[in-house]
N, C-alpha and C positions, 0 to 999 in steps of 0.2 A: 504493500500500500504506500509507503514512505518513496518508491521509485516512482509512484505513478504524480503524485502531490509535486516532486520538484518542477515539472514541465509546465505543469499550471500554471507557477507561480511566474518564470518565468515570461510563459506565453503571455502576461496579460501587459506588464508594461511594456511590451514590446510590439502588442497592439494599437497599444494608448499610445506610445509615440510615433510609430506610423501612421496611423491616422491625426496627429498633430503636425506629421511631415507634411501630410497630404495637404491640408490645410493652409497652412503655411503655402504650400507650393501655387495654391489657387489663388491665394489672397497677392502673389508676386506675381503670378501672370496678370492679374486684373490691372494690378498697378505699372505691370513694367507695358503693355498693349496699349493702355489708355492714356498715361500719362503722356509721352511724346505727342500723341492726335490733338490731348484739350491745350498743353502748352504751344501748339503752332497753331490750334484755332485763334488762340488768342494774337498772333502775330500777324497772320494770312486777311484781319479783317479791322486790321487799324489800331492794335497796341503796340505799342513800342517801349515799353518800359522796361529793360532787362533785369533790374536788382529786385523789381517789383513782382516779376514772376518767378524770379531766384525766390524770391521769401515766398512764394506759394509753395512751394515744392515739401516746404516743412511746415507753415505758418498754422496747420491744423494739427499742431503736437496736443496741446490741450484734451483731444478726443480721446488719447491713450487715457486721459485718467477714470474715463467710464470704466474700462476693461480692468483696469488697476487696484480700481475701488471694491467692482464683483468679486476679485482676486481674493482682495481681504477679509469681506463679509465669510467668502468661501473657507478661507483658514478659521473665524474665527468660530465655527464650528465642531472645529478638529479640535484646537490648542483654547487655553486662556486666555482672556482678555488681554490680561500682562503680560504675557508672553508675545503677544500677535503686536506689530506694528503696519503702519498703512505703508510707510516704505522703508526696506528690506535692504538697499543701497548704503555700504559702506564710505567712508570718505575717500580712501587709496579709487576705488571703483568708481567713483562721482566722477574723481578729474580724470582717471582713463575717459568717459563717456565726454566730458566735455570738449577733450583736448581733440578728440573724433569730430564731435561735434560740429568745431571751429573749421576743421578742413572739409566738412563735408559742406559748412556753409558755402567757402570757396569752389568744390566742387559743383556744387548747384547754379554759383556763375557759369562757371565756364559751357556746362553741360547745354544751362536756359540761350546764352551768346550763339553756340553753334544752331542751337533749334530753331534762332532767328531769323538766320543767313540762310540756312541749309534746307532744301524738302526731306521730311519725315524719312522717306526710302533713302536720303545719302546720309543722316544724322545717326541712322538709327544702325547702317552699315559701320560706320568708321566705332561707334558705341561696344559693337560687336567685340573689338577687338581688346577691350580693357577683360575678354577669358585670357590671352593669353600674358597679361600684366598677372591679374590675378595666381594664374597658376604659376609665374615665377617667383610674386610674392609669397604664394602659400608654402612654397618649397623650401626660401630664406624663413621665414617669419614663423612656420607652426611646423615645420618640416614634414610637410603633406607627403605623405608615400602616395605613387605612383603604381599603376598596375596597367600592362598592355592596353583594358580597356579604356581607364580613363586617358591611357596617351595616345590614343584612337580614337576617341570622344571630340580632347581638344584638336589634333588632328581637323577633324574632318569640319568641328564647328569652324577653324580659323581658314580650310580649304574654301567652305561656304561663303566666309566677310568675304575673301578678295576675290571670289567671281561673281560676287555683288559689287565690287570695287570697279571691275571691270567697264560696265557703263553708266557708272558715276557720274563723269562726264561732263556727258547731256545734261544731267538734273541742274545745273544751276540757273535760278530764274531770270527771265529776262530783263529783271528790271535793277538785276545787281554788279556791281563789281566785279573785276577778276580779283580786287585784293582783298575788298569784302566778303566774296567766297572762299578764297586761299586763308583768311582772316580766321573766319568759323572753321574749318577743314581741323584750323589747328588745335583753335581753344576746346572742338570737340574732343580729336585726339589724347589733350591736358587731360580734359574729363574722365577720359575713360584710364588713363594711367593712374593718376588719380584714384579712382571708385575703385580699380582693378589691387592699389595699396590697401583702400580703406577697410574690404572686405574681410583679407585675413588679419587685419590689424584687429577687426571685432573680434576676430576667433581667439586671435593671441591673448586678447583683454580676458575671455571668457575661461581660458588656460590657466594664467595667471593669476585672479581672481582670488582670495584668499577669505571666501565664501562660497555656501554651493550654490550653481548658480539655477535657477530654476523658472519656469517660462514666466512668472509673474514679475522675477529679478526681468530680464529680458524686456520686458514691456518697459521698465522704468529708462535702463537702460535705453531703449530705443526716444525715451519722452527725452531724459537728458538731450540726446543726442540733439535731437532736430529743435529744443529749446535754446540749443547753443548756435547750431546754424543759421535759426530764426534771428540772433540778438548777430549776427556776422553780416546778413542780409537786409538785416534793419536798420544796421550804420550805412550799411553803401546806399539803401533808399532815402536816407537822411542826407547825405554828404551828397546825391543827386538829384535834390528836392523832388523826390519821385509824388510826396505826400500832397506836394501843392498840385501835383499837374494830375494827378487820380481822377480827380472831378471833372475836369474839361475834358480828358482822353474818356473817359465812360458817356459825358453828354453826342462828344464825335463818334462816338463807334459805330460801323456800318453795321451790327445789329443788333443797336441798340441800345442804353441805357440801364434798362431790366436783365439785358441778356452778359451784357459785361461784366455785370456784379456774381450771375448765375454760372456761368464758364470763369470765373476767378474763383467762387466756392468750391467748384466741382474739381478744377487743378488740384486744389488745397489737397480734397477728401481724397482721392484718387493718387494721389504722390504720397502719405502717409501708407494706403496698401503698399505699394512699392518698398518703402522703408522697414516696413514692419516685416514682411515678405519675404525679405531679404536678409534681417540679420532672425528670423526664424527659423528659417533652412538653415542657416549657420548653426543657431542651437541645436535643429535634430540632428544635423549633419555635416558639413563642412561647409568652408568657405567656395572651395572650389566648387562645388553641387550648387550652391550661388548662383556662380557665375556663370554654370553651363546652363542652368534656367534662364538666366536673364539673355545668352548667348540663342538659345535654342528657339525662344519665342521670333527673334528679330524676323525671319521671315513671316510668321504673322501678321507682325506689325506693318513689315512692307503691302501684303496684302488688304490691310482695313485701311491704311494709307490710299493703294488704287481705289478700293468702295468708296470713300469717303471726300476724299480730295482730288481724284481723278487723276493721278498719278498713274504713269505708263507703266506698265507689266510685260519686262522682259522675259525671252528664256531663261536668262540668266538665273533670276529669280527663282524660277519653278526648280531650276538646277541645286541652289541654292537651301531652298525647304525640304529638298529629298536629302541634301548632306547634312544638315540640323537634325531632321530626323533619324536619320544613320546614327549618328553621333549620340542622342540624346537615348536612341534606344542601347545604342551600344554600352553608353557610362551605364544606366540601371543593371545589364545584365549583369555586369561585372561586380555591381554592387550585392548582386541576388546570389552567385555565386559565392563572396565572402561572406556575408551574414551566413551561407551555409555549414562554410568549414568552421566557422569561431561565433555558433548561437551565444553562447555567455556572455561574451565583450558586447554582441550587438543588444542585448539584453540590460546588460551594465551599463552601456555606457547613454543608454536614450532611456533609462527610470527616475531620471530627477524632471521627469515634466509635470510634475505635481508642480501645485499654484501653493 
C-alpha cells in the first residue's frame, strides 16, 4: 500500500503546476499577439507620443494587486493571522525586482520607438531575435543546460526570424525615412537584447532569492517590476511634456476622442498579460521556455497583422510558421522526454506553486 500512496503524492503537484504552466503560457500569448497590434493602432491613427505609450506597457501594475490580495485571503485560511502577511517580499528581493524594473522601463522605450517606425510584420520579426540573446544569457547567467532539442528548437525558431528578415525590405512605409526606418531597425534590435538579458536575469533573481519563492511571491515581484518601469516612463513623459499634449493629441485623433482613451486602457491591460506571462513560464519553467513562447507566437502575430492592418502575406511567412512550429513542437518533446527519465526533480522542482 505505502508503494502505491508515493505516486499520488507526487502526481498531484505536478498537475497543479502544469496546469499553472499552461496558464501562464495562454495569458503570454494573449499578451505577446495583442500587444504589438493595440501599440501600433495607436500610432497608425494619429498618436505620437512614444514615452506615453512606453508607460502603457506597464502603467496597469496596480491590477496585480487584485490577484495578490485573493493570494492572501487564500493563505489566510491555511496559517494564522500573525503568521500571514499581505506581502511576502523581502528587502534583498524588493531591489533585485526594482533594479529589473528600471531596465525594463528603458526596454519599453526602445521596444514602443521601433513599433512606431516599423509595421507590426518587420517589429515583430527583428523582436524575434532577442530567443537567441536570451538563450546566450541563460547559458552565462543561470547556466541553462542545453539538450539537442532545445538546440533544434532555437535553431529552427532563429532559421524562421531571418527568412522573415528576408522581405523586410519592402515593409517600410511610404511616408518614412531611410534613417527613421534604419533609426527603429535599431532601437528595436536594443529591445530585444535587452528583454532577451532581462528574462534570465528574473530567473537568476528567483535562484538567488533567499526565500521560497512561490506564484503569489511572483505576482508581487512582477507589480515591483513594472511599478519601477512605470516611475522610468513617467520621468521621460514629464521631461517630454507628454502630460500637457494628452489632451489635444486624444481631441485630434482620427478615431476619436472616446476611442483614444479606450485603445490607451486596453494597451495598459493587454501588456501586463505579457509581463505576467512571461516571468510565469519562468517560474514553472525556465527563462528560455520564455522566450521560445514569445519567439514561436511571432508568426501569428504577423498573421493578425495581415487581418487586421492589411499587411502583405509572403511565402516567406507561411515558411516561417511551419519552422516556429517545428521548433516549438520540437523544445516540448524534449521537454516530455526529460520529465520522463527524472519524475522526482520535475515533481520537486514545480510544488512550490502554492499561493
Amino acid at each position: 500500500m505505502e508503494v502505491d500512496k508515493e505516486p499520488e503524492s507526487n502526481t498531484a503537484p505536478t498537475r497543479k503546476a502544469l496546469q499553472l504552466l499552461i496558464v501562464n503560457c495562454v495569458i503570454l500569448a494573449i499578451g505577446n499577439c495583442a500587444s504589438p497590434l493595440m501599440t501600433r493602432l495607436y500610432f497608425i491613427h494619429g498618436g505620437e507620443r512614444v514615452w506615453f505609450s512606453s508607460w502603457l506597457q506597464t502603467g496597469a501594475w496596480p491590477i496585480i494587486l487584485l490577484p495578490i490580495a485573493c493570494a492572501y485571503f487564500h493563505r489566510s485560511r491555511n496559517r494564522p493571522t500573525s503568521q500571514n502577511k499581505l506581502f511576502l517580499m523581502k528587502p534583498l528581493l524588493f531591489l533585485a525586482a526594482a533594479v529589473i524594473g528600471i531596465l525594463t522601463g528603458f526596454d519599453n522605450y526602445l521596444y514602443v520607438y521601433g513599433i512606431s517606425r516599423l509595421p507590426v510584420s518587420t517589429s515583430s520579426l527583428i523582436i524575434a531575435s532577442q530567443l537567441a540573446f536570451t538563450a546566450g544569457f541563460a547559458f552565462v547567467l543561470v547556466k541553462q543546460k542545453f539538450t539537442s532539442y532545445s538546440i533544434n528548437a532555437v535553431f529552427l525558431l532563429s532559421i524562421g526570424a531571418g527568412v522573415l528578415a528576408m522581405h523586410s525590405s519592402s515593409d517600410r512605409p511610404a511616408n518614412e525615412s531611410n534613417r527613421e526606418y534604419v533609426l527603429g531597425f535599431l532601437m528595436t534590435l536594443g529591445a530585444a537584447a535587452l528583454y532577451g538579458f532581462i528574462l534570465p536575469l528574473v530567473e537568476l533573481t528567483y535562484k538567488k532569492a533567499k526565500q521560497e519563492i512561490s506564484y503569489a511571491l511572483v505576482m508581487e515581484i512582477q507589480m515591483v517590476m513594472c511599478l519601477f518601469a512605470t516611475g522610468v516612463c513617467t520621468i521621460g513623459m514629464l521631461v517630454n511634456n507628454d502630460f500637457k499634449v494628452i489632451p489635444r493629441e486624444a481631441r485630434e485623433y482620427e478615431l476619436g476622442e472616446t476611442n483614444y482613451y479606450v485603445i490607451a486602457i486596453c494597451t495598459a491591460i493587454i501588456c501586463q498579460c505579457f509581463f505576467l506571462g512571461a516571468i510565469g513560464v519562468i517560474f514553472c519553467a525556465s527563462s528560455l521556455l520564455s522566450g521560445i513562447i514569445i519567439a514561436v507566437l511571432l508568426p501569428v502575430t504577423e498573421i493578425l497583422a495581415v487581418i487586421f492592418y492589411k499587411e502583405s502575406f509572403h511565402a516567406e511567412k507561411g515558411v516561417a510558421l511551419a519552422l516556429s512550429l517545428w521548433g516549438f513542437l520540437s523544445y516540448f518533446y524534449g521537454e516530455i522526454k526529460e520529465s520522463k527519465k527524472n519524475k522526482p526533480t520535475f515533481g520537486t522542482e514545480m510544488a512550490s506553486v502554492s499561493v
